[in-house]
LOTOR-82718 format. One record per residue (C-alpha): x, y, z; residue number from 1. Coordinates in nm, 4 decimals, padded with zeros to 6 digits. Layout:
! LOTOR-82718
<r px="X" py="Y" pz="Z" k="NUM"/>
...
//
This chain:
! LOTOR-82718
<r px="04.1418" py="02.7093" pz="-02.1524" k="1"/>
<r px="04.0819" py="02.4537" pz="-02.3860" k="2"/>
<r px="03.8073" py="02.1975" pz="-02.4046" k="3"/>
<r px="03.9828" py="01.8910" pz="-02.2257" k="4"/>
<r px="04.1089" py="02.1297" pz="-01.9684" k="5"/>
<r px="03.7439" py="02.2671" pz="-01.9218" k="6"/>
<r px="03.6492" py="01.8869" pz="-01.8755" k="7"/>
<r px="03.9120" py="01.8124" pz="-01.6180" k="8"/>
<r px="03.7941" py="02.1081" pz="-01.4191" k="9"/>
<r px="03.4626" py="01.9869" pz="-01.4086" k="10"/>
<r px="03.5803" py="01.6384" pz="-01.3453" k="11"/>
<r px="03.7941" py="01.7264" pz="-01.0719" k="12"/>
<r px="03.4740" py="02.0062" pz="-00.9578" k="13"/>
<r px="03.2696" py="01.7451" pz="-00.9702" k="14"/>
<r px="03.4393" py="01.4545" pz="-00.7967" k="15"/>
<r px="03.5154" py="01.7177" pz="-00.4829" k="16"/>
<r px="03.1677" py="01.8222" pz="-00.4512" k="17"/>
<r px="03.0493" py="01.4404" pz="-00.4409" k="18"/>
<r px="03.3267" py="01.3843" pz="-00.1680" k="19"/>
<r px="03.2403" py="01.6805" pz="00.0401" k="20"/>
<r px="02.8377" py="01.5542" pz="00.0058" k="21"/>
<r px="02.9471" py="01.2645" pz="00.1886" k="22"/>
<r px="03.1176" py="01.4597" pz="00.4407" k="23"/>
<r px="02.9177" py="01.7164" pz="00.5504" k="24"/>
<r px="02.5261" py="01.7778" pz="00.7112" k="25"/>
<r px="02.3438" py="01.9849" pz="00.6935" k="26"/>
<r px="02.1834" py="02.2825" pz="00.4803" k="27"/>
<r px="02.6113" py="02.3060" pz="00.3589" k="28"/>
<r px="02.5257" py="01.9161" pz="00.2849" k="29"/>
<r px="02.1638" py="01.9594" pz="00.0828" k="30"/>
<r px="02.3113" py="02.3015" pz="-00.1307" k="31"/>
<r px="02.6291" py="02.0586" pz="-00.2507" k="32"/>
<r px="02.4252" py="01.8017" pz="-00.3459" k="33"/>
<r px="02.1892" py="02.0171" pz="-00.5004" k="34"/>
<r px="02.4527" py="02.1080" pz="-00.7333" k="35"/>
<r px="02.6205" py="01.7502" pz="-00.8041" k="36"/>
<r px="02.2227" py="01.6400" pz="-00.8770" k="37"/>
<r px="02.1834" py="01.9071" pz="-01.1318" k="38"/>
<r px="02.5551" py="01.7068" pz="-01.2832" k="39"/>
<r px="02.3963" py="01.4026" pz="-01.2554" k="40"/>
<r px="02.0702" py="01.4853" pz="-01.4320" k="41"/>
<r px="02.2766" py="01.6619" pz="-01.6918" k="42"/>
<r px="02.5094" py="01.3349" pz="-01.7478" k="43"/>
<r px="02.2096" py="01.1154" pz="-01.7726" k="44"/>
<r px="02.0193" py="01.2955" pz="-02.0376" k="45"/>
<r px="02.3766" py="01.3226" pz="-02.2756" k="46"/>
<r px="02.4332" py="00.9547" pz="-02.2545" k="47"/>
<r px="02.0199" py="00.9310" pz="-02.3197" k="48"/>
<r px="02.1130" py="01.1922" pz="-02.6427" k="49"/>
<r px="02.3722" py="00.9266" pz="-02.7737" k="50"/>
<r px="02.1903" py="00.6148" pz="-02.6859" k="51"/>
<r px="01.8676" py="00.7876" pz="-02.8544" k="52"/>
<r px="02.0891" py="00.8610" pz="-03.1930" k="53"/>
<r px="02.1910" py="00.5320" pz="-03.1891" k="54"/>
<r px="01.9015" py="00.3299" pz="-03.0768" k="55"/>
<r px="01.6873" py="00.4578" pz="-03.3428" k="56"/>
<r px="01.8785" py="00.3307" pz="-03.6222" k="57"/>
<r px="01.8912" py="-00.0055" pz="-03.4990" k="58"/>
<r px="01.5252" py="-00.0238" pz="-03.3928" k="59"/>
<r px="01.5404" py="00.0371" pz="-03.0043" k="60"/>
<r px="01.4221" py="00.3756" pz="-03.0116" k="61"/>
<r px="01.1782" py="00.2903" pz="-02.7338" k="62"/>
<r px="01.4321" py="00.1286" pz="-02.5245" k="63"/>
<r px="01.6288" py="00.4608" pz="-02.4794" k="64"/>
<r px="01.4682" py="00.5495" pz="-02.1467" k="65"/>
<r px="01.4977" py="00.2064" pz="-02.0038" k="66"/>
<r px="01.8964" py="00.2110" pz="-01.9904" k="67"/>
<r px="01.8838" py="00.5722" pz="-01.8750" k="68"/>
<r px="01.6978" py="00.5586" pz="-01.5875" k="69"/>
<r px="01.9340" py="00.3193" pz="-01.5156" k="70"/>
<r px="02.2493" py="00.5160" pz="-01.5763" k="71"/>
<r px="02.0478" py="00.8131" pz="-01.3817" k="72"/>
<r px="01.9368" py="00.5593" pz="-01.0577" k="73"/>
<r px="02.3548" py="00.4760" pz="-01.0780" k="74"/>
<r px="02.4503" py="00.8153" pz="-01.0740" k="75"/>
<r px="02.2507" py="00.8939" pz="-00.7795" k="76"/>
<r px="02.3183" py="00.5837" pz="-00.5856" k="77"/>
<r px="02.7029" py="00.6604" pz="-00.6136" k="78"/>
<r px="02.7078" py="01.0359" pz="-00.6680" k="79"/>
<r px="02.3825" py="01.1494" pz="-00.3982" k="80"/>
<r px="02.3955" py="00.8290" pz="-00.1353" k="81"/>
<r px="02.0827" py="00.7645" pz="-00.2292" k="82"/>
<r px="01.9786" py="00.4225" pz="-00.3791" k="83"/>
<r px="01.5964" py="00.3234" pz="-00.4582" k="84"/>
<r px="01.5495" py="-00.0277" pz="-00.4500" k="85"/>
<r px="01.2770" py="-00.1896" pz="-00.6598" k="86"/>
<r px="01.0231" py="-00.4579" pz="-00.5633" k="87"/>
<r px="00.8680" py="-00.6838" pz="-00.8342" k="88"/>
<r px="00.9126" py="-01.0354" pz="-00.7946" k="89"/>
<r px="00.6069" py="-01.1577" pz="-01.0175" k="90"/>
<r px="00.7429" py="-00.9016" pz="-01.2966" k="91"/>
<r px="00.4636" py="-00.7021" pz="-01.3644" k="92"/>
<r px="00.5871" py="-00.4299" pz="-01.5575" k="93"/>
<r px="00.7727" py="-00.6101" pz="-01.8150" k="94"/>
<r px="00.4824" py="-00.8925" pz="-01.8341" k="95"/>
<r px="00.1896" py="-00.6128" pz="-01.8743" k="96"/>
<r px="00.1709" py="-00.4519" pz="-02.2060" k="97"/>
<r px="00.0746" py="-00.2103" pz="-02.3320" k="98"/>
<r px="00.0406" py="-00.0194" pz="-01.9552" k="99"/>
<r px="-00.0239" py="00.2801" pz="-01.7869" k="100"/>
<r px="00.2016" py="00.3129" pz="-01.5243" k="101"/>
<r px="00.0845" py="00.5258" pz="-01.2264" k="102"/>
<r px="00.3580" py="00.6660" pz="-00.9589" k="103"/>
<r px="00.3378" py="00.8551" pz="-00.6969" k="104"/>
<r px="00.4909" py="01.2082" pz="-00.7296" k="105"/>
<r px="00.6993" py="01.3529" pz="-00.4852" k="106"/>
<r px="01.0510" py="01.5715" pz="-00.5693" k="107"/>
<r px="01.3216" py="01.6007" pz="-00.8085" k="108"/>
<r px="01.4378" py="01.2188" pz="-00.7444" k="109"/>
<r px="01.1367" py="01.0611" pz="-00.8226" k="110"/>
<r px="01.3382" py="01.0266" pz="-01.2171" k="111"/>
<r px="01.5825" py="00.8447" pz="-01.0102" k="112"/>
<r px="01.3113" py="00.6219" pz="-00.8550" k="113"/>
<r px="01.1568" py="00.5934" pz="-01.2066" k="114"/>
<r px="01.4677" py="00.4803" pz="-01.3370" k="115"/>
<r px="01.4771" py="00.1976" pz="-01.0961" k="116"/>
<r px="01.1862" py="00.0005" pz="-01.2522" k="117"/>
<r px="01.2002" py="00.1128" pz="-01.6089" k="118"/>
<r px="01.0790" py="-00.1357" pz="-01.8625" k="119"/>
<r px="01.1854" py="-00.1711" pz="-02.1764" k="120"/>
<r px="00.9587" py="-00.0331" pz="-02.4590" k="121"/>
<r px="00.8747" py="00.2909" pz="-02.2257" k="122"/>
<r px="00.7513" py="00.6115" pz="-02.2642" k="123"/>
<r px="00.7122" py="00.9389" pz="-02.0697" k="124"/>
<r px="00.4421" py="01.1885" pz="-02.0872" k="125"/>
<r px="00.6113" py="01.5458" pz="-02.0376" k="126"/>
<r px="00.4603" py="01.8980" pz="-02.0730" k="127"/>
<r px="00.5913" py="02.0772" pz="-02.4029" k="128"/>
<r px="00.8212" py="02.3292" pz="-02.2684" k="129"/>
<r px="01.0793" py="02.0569" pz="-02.1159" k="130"/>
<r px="01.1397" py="02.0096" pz="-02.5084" k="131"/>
<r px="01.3610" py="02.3649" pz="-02.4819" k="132"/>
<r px="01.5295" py="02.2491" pz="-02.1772" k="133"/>
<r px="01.9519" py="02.2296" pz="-02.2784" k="134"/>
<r px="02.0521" py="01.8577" pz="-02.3098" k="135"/>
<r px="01.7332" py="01.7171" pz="-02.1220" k="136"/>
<r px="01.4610" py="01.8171" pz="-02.3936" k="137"/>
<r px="01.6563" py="01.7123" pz="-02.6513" k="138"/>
<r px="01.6994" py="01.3318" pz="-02.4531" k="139"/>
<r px="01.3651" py="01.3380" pz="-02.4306" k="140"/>
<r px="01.2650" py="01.4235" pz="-02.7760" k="141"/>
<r px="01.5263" py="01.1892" pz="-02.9382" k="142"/>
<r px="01.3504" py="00.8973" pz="-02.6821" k="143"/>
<r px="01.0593" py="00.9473" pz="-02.8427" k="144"/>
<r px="00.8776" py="01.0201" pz="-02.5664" k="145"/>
<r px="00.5378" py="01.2049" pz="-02.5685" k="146"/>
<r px="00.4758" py="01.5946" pz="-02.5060" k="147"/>
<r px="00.1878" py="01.7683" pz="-02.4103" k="148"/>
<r px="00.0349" py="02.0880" pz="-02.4281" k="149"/>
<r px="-00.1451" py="02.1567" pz="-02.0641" k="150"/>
<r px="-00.1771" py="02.5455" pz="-02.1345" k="151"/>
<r px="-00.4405" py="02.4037" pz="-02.4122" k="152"/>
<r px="-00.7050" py="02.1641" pz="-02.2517" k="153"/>
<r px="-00.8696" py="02.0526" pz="-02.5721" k="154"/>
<r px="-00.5396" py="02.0257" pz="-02.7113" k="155"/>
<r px="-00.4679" py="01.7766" pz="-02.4597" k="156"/>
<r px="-00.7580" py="01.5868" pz="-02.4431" k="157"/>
<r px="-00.6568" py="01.5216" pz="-02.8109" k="158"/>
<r px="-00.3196" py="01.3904" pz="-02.7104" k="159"/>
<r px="-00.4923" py="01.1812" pz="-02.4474" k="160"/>
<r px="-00.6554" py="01.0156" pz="-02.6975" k="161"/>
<r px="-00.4097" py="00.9650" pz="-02.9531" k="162"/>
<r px="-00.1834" py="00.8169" pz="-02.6960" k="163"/>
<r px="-00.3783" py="00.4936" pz="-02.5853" k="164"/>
<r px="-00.4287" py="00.4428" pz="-02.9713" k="165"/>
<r px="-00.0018" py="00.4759" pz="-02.9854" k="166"/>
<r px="00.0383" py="00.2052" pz="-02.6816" k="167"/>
<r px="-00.2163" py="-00.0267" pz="-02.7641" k="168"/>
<r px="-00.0146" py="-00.0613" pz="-03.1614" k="169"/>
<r px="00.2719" py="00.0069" pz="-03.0416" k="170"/>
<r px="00.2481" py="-00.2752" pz="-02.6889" k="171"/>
<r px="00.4063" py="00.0141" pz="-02.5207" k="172"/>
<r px="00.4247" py="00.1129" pz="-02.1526" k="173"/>
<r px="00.3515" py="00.5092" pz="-02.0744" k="174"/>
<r px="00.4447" py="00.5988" pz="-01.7146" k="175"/>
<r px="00.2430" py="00.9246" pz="-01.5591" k="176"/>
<r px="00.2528" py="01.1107" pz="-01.2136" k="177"/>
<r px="-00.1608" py="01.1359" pz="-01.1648" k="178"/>
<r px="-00.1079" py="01.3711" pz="-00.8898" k="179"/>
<r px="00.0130" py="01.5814" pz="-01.1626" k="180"/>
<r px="00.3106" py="01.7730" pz="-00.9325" k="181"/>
<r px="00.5602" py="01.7025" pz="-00.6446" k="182"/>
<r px="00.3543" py="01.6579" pz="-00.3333" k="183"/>
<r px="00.6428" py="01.7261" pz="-00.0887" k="184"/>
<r px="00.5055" py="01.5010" pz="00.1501" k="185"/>
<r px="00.6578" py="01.4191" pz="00.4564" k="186"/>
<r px="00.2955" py="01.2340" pz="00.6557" k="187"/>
<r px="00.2285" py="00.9621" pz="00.3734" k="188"/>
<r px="00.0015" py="01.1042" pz="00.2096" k="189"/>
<r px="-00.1169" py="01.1950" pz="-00.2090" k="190"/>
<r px="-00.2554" py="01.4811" pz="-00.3560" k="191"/>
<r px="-00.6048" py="01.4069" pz="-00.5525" k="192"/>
<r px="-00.5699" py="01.2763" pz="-00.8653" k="193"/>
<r px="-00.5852" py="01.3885" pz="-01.2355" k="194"/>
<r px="-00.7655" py="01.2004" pz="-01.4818" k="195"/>
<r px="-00.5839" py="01.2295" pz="-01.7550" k="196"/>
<r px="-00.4118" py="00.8757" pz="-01.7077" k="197"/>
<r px="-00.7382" py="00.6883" pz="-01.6031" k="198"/>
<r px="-00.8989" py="00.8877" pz="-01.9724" k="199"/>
<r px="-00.5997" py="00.7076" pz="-02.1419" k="200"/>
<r px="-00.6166" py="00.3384" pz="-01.9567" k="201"/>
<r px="-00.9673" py="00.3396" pz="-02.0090" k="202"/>
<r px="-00.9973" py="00.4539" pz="-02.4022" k="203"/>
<r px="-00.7292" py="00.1956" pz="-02.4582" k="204"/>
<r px="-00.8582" py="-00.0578" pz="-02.2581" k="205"/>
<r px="-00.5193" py="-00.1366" pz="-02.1541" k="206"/>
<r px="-00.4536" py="-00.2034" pz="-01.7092" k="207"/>
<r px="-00.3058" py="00.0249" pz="-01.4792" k="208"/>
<r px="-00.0031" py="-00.0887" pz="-01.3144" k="209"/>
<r px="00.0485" py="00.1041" pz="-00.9709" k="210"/>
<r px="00.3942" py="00.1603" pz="-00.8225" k="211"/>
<r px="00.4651" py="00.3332" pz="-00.5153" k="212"/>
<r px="00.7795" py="00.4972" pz="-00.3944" k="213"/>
<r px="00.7968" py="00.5278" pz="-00.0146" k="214"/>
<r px="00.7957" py="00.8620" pz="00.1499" k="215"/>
<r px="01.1836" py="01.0164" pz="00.1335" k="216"/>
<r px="01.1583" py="01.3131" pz="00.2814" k="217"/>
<r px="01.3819" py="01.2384" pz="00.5273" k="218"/>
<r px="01.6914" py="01.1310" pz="00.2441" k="219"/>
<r px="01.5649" py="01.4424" pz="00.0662" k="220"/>
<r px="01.3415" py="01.7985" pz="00.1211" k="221"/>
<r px="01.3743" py="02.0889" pz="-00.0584" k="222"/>
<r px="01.1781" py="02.2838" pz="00.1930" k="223"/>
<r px="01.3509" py="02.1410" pz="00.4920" k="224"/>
<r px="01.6924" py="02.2016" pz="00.2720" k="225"/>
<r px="01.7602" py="01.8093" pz="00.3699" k="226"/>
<r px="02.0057" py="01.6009" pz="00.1538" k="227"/>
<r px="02.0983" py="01.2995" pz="00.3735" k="228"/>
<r px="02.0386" py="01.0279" pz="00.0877" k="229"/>
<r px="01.9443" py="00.6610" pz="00.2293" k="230"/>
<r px="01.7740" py="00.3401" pz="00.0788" k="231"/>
<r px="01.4318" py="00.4161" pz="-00.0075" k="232"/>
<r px="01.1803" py="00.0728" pz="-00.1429" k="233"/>
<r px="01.0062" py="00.1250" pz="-00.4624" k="234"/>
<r px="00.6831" py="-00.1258" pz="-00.5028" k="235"/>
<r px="00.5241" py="-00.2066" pz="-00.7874" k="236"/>
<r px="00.1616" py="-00.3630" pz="-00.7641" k="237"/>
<r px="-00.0513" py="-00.6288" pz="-00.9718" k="238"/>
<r px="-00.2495" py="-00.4367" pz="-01.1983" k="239"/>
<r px="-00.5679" py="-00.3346" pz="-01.2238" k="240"/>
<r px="-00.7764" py="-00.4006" pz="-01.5279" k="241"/>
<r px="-01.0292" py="-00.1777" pz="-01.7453" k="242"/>
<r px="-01.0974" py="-00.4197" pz="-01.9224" k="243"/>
<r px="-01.5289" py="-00.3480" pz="-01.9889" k="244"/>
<r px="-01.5018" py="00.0074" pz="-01.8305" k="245"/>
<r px="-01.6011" py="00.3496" pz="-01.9823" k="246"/>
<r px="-01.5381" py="00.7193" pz="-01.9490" k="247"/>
<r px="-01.8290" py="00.6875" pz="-01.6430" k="248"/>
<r px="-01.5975" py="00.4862" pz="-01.4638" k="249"/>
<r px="-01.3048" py="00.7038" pz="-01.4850" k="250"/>
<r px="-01.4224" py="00.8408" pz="-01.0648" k="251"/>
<r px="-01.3833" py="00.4770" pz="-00.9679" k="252"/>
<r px="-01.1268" py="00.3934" pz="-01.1353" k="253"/>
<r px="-00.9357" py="00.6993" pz="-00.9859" k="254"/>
<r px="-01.0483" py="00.6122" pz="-00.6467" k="255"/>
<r px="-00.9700" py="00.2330" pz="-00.6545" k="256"/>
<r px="-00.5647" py="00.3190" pz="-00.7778" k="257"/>
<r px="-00.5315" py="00.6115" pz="-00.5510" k="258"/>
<r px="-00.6465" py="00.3847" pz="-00.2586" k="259"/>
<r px="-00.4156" py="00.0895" pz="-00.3097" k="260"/>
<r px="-00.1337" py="00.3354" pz="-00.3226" k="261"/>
<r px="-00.1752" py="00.5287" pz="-00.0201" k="262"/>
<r px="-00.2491" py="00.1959" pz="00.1551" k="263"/>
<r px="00.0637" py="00.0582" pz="00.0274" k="264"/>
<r px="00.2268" py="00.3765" pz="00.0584" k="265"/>
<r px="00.2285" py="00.4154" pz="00.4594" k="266"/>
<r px="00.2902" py="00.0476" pz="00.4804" k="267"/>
<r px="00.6235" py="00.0440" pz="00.3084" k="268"/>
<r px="00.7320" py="00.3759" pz="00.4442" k="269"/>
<r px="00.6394" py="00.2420" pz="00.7699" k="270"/>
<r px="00.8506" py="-00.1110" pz="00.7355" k="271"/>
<r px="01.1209" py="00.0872" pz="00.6473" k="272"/>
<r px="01.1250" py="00.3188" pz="00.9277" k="273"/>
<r px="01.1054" py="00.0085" pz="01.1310" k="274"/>
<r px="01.3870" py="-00.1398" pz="00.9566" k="275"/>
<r px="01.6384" py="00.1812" pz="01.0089" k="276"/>
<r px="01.5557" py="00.2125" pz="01.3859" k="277"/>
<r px="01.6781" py="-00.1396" pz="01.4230" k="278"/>
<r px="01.9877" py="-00.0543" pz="01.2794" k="279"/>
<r px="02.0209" py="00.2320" pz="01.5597" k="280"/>
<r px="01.9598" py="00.0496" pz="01.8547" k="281"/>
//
């Protein structure tokens, strides 16, 4: 078979399985989807490989990751039924820079909730073995975004600090998970925070910008093999400065961000639980 009949097979594999994903329930529903995310992720990160190629020669090389969470919140909105809507009307994220973003981390959409409220002049921090990853490490690489050995603490304490020096030159925005992996959640809740973010924010001196992505556990769940898709609110708070802090404050600076964001947290997960059983009566 040649290579545009290997395409068209895909195409055509690819535009049933979104079809049926809209037409079934179930665990029939979550195992489709399943497989038309792992398309979508994989479409995202070759159109993030071309716009990384040619970003960098005209300058935008830190722009890269901007346009493909976009193409990647798209995909999913069209592809998976399931849109995340952000919420920042006084613009923090582009009007705070340089930034640590902090967001909460759930399951394999929270890219596509990322991509949602992506900045321009962006980065990611990602452990070092998503840099062999087919397609996806390469993206990531070519973004420029930052990798990190975990298996090597000192290592990474090193990175740490080399990366609020790279944000504060560079006026660039570095968004991190500080629960460090997916929570699964499905009661509103966070797992404890790293500090690896609040080491950064505070060694820079540069503010924390919290955003929140409401509970989705019923549009998505792994565990419960649930793939139902729906609207789910993404909100993005003022930030909070470090402005005079130190390494001794790194506790309560951990506590004061993890706070606002389970606090904000069950209160949009909450108004939007409201707002669908409106729609049912």
């Amino acid at each position: 078979m040649s290579v545009y009949g290997l395409f068209l097979f895909w195409l055509g594999s690819t535009a049933s399985s979104v079809a049926l994903g809209y037409n079934t329930k179930g665990k029939l529903q979550f195992f489709v989807r399943a497989l038309v995310l792992l398309n979508a992720v994989g479409i995202a990160a070759f159109v993030g490989c071309i716009l990384a190629v040619v970003f960098s020669v005209i300058g935008w090389g830190y722009k890269t990751n901007k346009y493909v969470g976009r193409t990647f919140n798209i995909l999913t909105t069209y592809m998976l039924g399931t849109r995340f809507v952000a919420d920042d009307p006084a613009g923090y994220l582009e009007k705070t820079t340089p930034a640590v973003i902090c967001v909460n981390h759930q399951a394999s959409l929270d890219m596509a909730a990322v991509g949602c409220v992506f900045p321009t002049e962006s980065v990611i921090l990602a452990k070092k073995e998503l840099i062999y990853a087919p397609i996806l490490g390469q993206y990531t690489y070519l973004a420029k975004n930052i990798f990190i050995n975990r298996s090597n603490r000192a290592s990474a304490w090193e990175t740490m600090a080399e990366v609020g020096r790279l944000l504060v030159q560079g006026k660039l925005r570095l968004f991190m998970f500080p629960e460090g992996t997916r929570s699964r959640q499905n009661n509103n809740e966070m797992l404890s925070f790293k500090k690896g973010a609040f080491h950064v924010a505070i060694q820079g001196q540069i503010p924390i910008v919290p955003v929140v992505v409401a509970t989705y556990s019923e549009a998505y769940s792994s565990k419960y093999k649930r793939f139902a898709g729906g609207v789910i609110p993404v909100k993005v708070l003022p930030p909070i400065s470090t402005v005079g802090k130190t390494l001794d404050d790194v506790e309560d600076l951990m506590k004061q961000t993890r706070d606002v964001m389970v606090k904000t947290l069950k209160e949009i997960t909450m108004t939007q639980t409201a707002s669908e059983t409106k729609k049912t009566i």
